[in-house]
MARVOGU-644096 format. One record per residue: residue number from 1; residue in three letters; x, y, z of N, C-alpha, C in turn. Coordinates in nm, 4 decimals, m for minus. Layout:
N
<rec i="NUM" aa="ala" n_u="X" n_v="Y" n_w="Z" ca_u="X" ca_v="Y" ca_w="Z" c_u="X" c_v="Y" c_w="Z"/>
...
***
This chain:
103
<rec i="1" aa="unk" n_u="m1.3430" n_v="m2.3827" n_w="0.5461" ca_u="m1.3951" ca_v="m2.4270" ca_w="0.4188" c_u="m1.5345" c_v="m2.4810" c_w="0.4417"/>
<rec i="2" aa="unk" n_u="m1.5982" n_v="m2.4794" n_w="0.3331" ca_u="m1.7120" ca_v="m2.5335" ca_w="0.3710" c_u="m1.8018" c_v="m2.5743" c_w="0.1730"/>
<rec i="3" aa="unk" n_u="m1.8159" n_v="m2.6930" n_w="0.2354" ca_u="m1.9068" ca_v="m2.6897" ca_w="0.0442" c_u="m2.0341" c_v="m2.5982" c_w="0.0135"/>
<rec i="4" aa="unk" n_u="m1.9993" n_v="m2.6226" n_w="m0.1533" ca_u="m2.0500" ca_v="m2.5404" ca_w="m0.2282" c_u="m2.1623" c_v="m2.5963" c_w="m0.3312"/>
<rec i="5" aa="unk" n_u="m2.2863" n_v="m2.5099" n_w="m0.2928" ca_u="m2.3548" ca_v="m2.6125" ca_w="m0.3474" c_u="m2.3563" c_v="m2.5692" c_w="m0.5456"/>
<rec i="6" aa="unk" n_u="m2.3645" n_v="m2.6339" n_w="m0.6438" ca_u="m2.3392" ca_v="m2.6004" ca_w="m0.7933" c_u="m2.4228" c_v="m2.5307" c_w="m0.8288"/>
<rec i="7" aa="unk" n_u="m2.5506" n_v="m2.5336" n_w="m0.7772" ca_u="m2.6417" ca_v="m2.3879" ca_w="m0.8387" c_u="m2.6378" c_v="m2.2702" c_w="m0.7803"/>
<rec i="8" aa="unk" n_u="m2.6444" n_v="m2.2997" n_w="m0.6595" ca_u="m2.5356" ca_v="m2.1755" ca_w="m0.6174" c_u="m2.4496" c_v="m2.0689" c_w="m0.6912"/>
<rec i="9" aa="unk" n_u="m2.3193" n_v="m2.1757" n_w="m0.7030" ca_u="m2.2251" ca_v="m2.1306" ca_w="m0.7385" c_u="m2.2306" c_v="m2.0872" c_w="m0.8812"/>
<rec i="10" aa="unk" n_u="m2.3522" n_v="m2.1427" n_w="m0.9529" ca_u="m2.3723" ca_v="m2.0881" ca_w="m1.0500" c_u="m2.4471" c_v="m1.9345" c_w="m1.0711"/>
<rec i="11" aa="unk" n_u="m2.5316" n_v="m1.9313" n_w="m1.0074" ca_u="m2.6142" ca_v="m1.8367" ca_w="m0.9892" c_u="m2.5620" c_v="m1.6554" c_w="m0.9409"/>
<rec i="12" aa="unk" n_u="m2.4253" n_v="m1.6930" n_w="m0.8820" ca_u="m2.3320" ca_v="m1.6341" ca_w="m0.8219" c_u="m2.2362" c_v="m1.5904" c_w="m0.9579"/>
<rec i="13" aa="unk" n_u="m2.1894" n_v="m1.6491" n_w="m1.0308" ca_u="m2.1024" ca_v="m1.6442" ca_w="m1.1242" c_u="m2.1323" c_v="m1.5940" c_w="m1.2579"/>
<rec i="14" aa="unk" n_u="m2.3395" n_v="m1.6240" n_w="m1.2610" ca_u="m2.3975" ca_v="m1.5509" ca_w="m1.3484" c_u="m2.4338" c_v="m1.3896" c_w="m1.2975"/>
<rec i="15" aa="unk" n_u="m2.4353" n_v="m1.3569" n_w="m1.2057" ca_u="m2.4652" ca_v="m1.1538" ca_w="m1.1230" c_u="m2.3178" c_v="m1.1759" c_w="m1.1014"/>
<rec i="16" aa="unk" n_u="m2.2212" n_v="m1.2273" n_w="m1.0973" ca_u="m2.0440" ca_v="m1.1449" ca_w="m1.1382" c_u="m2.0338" c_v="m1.0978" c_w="m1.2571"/>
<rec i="17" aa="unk" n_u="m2.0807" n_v="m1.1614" n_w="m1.3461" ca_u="m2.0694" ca_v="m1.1796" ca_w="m1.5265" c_u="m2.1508" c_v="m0.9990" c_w="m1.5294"/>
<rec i="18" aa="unk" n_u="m2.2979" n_v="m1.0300" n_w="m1.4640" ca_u="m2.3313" ca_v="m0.9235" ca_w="m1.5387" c_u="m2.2947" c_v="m0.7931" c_w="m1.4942"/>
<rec i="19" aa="unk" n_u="m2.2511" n_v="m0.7847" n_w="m1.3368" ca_u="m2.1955" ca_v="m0.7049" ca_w="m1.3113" c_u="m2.1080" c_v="m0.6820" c_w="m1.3714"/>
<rec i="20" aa="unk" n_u="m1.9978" n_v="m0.7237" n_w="m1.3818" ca_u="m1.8218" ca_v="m0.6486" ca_w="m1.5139" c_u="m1.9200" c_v="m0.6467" c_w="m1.5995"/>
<rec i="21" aa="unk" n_u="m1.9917" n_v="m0.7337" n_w="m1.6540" ca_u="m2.0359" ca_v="m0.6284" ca_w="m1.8055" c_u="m2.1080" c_v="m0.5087" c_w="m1.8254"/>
<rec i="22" aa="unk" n_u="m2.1732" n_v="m0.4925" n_w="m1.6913" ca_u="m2.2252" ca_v="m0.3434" ca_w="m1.6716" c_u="m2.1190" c_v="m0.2539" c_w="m1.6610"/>
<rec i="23" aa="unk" n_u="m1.9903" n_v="m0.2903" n_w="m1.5414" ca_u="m1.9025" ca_v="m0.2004" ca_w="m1.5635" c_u="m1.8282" c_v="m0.1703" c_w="m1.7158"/>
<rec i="24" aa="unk" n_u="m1.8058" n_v="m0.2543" n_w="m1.7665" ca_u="m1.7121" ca_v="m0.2241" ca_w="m1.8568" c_u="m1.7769" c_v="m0.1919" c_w="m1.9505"/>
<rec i="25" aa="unk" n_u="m1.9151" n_v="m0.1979" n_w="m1.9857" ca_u="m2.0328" ca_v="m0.1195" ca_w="m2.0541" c_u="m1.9978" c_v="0.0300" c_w="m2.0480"/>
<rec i="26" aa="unk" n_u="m2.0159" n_v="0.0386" n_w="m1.8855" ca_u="m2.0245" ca_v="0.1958" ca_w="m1.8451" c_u="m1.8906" c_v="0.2825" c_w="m1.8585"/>
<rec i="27" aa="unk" n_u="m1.7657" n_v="0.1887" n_w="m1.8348" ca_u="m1.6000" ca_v="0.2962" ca_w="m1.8682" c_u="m1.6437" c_v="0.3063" c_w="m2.0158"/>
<rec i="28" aa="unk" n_u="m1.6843" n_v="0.2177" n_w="m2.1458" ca_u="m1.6659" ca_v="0.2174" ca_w="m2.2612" c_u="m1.7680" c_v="0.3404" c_w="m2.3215"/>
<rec i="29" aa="unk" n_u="m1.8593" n_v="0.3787" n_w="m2.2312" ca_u="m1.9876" ca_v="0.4951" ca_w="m2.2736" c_u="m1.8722" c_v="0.5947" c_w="m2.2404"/>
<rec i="30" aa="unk" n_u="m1.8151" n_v="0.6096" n_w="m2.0742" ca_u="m1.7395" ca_v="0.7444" ca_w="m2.0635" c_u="m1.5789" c_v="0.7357" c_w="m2.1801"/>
<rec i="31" aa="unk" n_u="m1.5608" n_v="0.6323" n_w="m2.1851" ca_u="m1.4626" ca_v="0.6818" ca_w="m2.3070" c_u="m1.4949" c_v="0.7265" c_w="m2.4458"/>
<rec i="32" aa="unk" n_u="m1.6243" n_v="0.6183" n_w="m2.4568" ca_u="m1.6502" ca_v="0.7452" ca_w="m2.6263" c_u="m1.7302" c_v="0.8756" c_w="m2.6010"/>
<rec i="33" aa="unk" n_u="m1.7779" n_v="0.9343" n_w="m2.5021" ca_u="m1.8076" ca_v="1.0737" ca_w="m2.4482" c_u="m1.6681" c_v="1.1135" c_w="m2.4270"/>
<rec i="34" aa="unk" n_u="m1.5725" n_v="1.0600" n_w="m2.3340" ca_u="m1.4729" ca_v="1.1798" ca_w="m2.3866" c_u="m1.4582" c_v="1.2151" c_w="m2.5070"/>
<rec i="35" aa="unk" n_u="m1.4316" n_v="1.0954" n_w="m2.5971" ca_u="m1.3820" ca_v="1.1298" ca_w="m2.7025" c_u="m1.4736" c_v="1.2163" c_w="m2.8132"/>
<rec i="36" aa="unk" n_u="m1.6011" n_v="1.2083" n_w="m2.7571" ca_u="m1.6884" ca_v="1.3279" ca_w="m2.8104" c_u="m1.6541" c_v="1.4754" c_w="m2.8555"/>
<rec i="37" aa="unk" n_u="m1.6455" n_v="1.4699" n_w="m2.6700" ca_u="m1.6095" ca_v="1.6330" ca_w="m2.6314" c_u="m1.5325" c_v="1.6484" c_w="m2.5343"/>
<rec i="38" aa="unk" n_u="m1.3626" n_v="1.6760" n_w="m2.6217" ca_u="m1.2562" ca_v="1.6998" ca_w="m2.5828" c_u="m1.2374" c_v="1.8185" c_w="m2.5106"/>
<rec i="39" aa="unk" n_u="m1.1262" n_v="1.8508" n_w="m2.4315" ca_u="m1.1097" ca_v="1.9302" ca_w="m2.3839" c_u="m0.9346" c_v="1.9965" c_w="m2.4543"/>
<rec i="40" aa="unk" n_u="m0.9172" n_v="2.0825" n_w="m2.4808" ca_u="m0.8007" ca_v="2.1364" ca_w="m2.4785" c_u="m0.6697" c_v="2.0784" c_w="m2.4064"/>
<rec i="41" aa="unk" n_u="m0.5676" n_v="2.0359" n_w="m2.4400" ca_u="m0.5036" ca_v="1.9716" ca_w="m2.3384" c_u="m0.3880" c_v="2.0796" c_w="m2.3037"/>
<rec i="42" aa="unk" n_u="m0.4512" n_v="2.1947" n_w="m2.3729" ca_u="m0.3433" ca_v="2.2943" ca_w="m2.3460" c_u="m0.3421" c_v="2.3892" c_w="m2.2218"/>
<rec i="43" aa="unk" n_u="m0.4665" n_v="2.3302" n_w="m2.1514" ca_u="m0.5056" ca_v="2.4524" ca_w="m2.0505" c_u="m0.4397" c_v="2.3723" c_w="m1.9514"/>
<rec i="44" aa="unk" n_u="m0.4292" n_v="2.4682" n_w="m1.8028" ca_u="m0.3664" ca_v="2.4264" ca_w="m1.6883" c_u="m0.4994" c_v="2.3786" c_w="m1.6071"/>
<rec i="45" aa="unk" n_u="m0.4382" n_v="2.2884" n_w="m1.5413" ca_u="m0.4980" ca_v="2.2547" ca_w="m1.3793" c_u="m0.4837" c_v="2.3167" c_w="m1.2751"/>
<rec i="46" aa="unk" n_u="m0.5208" n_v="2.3596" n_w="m1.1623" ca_u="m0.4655" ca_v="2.3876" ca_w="m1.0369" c_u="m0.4672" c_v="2.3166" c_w="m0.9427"/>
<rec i="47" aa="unk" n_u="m0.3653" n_v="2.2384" n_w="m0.8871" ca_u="m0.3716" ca_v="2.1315" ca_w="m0.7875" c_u="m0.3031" c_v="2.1646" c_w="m0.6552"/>
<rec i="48" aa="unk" n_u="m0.3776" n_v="2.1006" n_w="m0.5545" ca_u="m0.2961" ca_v="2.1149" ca_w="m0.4111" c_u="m0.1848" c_v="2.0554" c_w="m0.3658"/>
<rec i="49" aa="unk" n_u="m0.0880" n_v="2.1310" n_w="m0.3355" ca_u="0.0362" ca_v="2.0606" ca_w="m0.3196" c_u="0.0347" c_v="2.1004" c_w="m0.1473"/>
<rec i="50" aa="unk" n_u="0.1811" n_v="2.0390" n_w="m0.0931" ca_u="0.2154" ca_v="2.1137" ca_w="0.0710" c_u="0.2563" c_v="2.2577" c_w="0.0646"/>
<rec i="51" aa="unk" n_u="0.2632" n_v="2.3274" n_w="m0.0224" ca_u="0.3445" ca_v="2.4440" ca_w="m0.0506" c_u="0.2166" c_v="2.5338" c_w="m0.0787"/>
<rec i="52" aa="unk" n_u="0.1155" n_v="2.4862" n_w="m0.1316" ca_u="m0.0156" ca_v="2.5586" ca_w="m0.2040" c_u="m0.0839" c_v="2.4990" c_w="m0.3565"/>
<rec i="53" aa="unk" n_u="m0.1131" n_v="2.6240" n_w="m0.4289" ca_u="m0.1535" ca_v="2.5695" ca_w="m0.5362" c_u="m0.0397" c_v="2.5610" c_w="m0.6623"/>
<rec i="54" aa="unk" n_u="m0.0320" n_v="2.4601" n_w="m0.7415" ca_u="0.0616" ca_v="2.4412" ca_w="m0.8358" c_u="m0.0513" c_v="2.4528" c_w="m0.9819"/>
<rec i="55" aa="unk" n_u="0.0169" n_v="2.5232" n_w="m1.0721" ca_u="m0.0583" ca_v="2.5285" ca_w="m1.1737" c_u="0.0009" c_v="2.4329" c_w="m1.3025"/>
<rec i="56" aa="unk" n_u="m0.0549" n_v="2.3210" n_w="m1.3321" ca_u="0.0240" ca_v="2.2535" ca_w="m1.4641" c_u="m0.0835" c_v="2.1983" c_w="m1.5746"/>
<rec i="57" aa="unk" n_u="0.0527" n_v="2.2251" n_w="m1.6792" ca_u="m0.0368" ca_v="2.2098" ca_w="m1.8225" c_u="m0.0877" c_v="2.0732" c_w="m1.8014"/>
<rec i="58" aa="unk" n_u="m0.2026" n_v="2.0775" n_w="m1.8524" ca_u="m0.2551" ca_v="1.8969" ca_w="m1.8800" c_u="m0.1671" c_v="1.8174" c_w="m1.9762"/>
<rec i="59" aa="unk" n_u="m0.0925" n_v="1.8821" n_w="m2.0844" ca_u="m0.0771" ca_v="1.7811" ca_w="m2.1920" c_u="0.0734" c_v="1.6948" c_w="m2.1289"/>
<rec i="60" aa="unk" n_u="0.1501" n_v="1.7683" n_w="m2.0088" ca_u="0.2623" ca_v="1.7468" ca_w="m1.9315" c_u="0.2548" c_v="1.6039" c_w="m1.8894"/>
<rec i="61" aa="unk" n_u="0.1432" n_v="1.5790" n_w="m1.7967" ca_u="0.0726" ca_v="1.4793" ca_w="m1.7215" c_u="0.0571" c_v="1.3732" c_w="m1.8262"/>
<rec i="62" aa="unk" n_u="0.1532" n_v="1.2693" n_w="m1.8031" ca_u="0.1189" ca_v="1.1283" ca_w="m1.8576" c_u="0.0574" c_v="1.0042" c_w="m1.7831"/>
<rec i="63" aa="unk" n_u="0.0312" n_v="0.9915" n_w="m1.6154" ca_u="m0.0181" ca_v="0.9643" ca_w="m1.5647" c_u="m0.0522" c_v="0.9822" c_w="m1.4373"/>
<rec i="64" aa="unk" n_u="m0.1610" n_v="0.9363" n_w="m1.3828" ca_u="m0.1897" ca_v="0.9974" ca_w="m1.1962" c_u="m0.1532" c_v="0.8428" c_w="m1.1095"/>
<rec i="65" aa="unk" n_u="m0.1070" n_v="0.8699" n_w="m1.0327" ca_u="m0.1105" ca_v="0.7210" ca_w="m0.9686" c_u="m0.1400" c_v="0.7806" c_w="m0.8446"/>
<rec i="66" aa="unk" n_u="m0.2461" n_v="0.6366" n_w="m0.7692" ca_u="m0.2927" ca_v="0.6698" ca_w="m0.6271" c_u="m0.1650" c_v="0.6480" c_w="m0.5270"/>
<rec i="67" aa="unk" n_u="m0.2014" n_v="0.7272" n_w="m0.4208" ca_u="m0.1396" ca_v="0.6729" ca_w="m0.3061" c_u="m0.1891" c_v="0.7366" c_w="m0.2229"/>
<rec i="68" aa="unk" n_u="m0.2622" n_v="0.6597" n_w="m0.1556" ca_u="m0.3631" ca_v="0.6181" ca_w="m0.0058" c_u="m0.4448" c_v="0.7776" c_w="m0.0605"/>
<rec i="69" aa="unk" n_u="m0.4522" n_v="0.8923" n_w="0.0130" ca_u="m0.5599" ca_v="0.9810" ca_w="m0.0053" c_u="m0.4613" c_v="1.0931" c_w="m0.0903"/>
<rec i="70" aa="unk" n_u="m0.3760" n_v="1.0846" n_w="m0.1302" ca_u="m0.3226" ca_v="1.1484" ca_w="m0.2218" c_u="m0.2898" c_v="1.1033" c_w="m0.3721"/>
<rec i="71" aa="unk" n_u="m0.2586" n_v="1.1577" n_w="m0.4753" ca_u="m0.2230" ca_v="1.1461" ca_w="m0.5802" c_u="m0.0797" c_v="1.1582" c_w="m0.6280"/>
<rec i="72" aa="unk" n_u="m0.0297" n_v="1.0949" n_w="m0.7476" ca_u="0.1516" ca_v="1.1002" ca_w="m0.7593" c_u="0.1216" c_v="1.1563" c_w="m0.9173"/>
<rec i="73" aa="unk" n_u="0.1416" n_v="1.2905" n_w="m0.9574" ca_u="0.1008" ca_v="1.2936" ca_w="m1.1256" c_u="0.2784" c_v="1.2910" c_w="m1.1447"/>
<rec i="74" aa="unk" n_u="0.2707" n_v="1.1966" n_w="m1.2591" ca_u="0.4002" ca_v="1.1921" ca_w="m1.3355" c_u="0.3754" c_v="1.2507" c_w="m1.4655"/>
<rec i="75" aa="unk" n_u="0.5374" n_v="1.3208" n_w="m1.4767" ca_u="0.5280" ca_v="1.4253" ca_w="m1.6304" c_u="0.6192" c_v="1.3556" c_w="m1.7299"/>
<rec i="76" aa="unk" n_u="0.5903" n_v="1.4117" n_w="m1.8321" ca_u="0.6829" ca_v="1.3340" ca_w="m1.9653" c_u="0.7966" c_v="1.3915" c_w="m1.9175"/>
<rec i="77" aa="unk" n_u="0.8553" n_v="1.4472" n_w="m1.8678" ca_u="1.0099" ca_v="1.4851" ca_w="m1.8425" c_u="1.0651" c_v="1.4202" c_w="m1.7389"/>
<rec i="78" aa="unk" n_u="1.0086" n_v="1.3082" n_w="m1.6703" ca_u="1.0048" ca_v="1.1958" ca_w="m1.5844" c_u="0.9888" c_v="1.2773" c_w="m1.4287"/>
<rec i="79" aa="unk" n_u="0.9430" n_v="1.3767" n_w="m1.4050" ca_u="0.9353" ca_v="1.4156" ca_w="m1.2910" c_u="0.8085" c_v="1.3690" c_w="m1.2432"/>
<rec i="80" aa="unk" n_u="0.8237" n_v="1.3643" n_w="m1.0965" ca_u="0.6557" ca_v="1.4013" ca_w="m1.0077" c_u="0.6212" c_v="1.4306" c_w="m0.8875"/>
<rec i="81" aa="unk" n_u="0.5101" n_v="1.4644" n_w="m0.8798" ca_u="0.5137" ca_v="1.5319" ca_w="m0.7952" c_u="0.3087" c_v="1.5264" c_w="m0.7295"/>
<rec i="82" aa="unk" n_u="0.3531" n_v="1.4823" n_w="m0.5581" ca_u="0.2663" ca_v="1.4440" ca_w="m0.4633" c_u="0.1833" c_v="1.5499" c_w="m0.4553"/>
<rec i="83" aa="unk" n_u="0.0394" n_v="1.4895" n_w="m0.4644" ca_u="m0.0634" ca_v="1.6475" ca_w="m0.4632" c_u="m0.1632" c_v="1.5499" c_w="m0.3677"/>
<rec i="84" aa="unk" n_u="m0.2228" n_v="1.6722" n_w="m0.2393" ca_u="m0.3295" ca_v="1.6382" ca_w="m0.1892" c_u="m0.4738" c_v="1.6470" c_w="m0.2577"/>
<rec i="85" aa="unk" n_u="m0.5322" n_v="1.5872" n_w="m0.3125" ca_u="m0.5833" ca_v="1.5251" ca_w="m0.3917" c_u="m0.6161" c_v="1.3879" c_w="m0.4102"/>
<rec i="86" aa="unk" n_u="m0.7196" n_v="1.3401" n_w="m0.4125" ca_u="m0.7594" ca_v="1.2279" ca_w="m0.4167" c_u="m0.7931" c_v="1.1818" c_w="m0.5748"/>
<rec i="87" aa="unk" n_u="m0.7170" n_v="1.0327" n_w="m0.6044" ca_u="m0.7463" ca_v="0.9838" ca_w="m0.7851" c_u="m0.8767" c_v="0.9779" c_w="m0.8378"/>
<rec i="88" aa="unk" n_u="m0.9883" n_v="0.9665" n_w="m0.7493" ca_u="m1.1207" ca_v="0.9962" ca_w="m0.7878" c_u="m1.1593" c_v="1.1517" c_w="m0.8350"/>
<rec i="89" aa="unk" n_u="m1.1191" n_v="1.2293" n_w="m0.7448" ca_u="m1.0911" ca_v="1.3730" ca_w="m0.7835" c_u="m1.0365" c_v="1.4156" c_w="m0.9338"/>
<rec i="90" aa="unk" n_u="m0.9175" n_v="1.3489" n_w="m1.0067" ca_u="m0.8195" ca_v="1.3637" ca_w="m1.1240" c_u="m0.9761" c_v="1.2851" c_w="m1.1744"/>
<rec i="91" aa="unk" n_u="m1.0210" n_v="1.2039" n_w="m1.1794" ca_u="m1.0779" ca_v="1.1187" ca_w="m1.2886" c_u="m1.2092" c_v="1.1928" c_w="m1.3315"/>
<rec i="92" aa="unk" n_u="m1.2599" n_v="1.2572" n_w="m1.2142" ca_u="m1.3884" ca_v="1.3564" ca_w="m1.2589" c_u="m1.3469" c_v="1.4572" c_w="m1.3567"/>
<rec i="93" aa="unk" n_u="m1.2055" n_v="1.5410" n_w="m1.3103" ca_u="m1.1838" ca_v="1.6263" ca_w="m1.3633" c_u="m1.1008" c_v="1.6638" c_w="m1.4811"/>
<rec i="94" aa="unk" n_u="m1.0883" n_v="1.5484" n_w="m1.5364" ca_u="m0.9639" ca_v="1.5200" ca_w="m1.6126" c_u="m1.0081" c_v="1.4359" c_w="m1.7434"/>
<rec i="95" aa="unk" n_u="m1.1570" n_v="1.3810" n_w="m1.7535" ca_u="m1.2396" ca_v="1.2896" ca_w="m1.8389" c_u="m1.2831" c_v="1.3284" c_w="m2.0201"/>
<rec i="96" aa="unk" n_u="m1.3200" n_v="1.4641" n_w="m1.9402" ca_u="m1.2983" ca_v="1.5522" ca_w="m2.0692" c_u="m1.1984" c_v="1.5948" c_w="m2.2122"/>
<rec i="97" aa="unk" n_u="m1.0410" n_v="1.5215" n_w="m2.1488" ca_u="m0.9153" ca_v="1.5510" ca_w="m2.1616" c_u="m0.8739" c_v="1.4490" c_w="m2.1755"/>
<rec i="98" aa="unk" n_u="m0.9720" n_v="1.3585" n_w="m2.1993" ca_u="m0.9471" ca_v="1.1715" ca_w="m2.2817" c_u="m0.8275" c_v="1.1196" c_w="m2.1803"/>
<rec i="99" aa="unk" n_u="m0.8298" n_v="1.1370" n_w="m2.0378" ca_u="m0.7651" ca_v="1.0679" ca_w="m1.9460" c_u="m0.8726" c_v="0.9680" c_w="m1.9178"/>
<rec i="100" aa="unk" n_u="m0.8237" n_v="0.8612" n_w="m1.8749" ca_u="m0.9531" ca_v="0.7330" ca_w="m1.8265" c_u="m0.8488" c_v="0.6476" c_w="m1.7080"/>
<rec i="101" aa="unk" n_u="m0.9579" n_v="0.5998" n_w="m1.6397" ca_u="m0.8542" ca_v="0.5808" ca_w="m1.5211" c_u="m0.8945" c_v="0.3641" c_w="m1.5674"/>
<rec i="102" aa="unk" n_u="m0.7790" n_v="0.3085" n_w="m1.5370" ca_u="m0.7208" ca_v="0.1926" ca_w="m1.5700" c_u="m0.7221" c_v="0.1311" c_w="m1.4354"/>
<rec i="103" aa="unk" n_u="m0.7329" n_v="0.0636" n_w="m1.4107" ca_u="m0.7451" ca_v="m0.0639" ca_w="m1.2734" c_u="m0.6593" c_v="m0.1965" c_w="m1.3049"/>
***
């Protein structure tokens, strides 16, 4: 431990502030651009699985969840299924299609 001096700690707490408000500035621009210009949610993806490529509808996919350098997409029929693929990967490609990735 060690003290803290108050302007400091102020000065610090004011570049946190503006940082999240830049971020959350910047998700709130890419969500009303998705919502600009949609994408079809009827078309397929092609994703890497251990087997090869799997082809699935987008509108199936209710969410991606990370895990470590892979991805877990879960479907409305409660299935899912592990794709090599990284969640940064789904979020580029998937933005268009009013998916937004949540933290």
């Amino acid at each position: 431990m060690k003290p803290v001096a108050i302007k400091d700690l102020k000065e610090t707490v004011g570049r946190l502030a503006k940082q999240f408000s830049k971020a959350t500035q910047q998700r709130l621009d890419v969500l009303r651009q998705s919502l600009n210009k949609t994408g079809s949610q009827d078309q397929k993806i092609a994703v890497p699985t251990w087997e090869g490529l799997e082809f699935i509808l987008i509108k199936n996919v209710i969410r991606i969840e990370s895990s470590s350098n892979y991805s877990r997409l879960v479907f409305a029929n409660g299935e899912s299924l592990l794709v090599t693929k990284q969640l940064k990967e789904f979020e580029e490609l998937l933005t268009p299609y009013r998916f937004c990735r949540v933290q």
